[in-house]
C-alpha positions in Angstrom: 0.0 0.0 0.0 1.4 3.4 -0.9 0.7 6.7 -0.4 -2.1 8.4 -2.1 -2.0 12.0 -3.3 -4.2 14.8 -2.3 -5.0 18.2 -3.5 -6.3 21.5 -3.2 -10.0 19.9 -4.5 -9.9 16.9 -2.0 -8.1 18.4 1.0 -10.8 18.9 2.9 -12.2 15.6 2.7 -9.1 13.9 2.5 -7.3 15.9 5.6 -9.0 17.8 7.5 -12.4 15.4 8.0 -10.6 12.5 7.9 -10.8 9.6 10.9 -7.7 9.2 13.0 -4.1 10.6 11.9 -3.1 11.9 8.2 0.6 12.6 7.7 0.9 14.8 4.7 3.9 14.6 3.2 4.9 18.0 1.0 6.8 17.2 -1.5 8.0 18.4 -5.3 8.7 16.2 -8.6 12.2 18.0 -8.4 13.0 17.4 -5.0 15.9 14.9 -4.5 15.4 14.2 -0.9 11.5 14.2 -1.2 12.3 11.0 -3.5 14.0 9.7 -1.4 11.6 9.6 1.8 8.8 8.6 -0.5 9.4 5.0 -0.4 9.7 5.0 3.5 6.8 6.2 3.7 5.2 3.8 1.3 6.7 1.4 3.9 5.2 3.1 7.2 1.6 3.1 5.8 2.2 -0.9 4.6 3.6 -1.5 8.2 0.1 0.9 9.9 -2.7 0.5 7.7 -5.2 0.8 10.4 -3.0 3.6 12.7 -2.3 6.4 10.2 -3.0 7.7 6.7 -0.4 8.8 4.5 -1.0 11.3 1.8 1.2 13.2 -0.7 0.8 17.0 -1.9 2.6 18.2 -4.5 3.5 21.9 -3.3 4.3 23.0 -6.8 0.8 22.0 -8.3 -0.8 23.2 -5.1 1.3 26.2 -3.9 -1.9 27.7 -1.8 -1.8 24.7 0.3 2.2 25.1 0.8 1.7 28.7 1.7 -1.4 28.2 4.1 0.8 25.5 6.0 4.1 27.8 6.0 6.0 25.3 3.8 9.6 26.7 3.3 11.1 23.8 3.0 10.9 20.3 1.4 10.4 17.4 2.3 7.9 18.5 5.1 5.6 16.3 6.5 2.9 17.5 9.0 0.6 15.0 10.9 -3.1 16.0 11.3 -5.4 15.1 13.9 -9.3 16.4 13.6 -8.4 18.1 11.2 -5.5 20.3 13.2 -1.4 19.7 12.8 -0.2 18.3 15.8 3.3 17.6 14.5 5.5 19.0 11.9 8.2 17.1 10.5 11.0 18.6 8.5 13.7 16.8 6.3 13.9 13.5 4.6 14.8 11.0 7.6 15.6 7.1 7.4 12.9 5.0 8.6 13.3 4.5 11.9 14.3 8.0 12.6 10.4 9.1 11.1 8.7 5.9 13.1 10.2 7.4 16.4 8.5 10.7 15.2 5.4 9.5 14.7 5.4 7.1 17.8 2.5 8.6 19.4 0.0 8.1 16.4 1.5 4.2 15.3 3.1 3.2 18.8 
């Protein structure tokens, strides 16, 4: 299972009304190090199906979003909760690094 994409049409279904924890990750098609954590995170929603959603959001093909959330810099992820961030994340990280991150929403 791998991460779906969202955008500026289905955020509000997708993010901010969904059930349980979304990680968003923001990410670019240029972005070296956004390619890079994509697979891990293809690999923390296989290993969590049921604990968190994973979603991807292209910043330049939705640069309201990007701007709304203060995204200076890529790859950030930010976990939401009802619909509200409860933790950012910033930087591509190996997996285990991210899985202690996001220990309070897959622990």
């Amino acid at each position: 299972m791998s991460a779906k994409a969202t955008s500026q049409a289905t955020w509000e279904q997708d993010v901010l009304q969904a059930e349980g924890p979304v990680l968003v990750d923001f990410w670019a098609e240029w972005c070296g190090p956004c390619r890079m954590v994509s697979p891990v995170l293809d690999e923390i929603q296989s290993d969590n199906p049921d604990k968190i959603t994973i979603l991807k959001l292209n910043v330049d093909e939705n640069p309201q979003l990007a701007m709304q959330y203060q995204i200076t810099s890529i790859p950030a992820m930010k976990v939401f909760v009802g619909g509200e961030v409860k933790q950012s994340i910033i930087g591509a990280k190996p997996k285990f690094a991210l899985e202690q991150d996001l220990a309070a929403f897959i622990g």
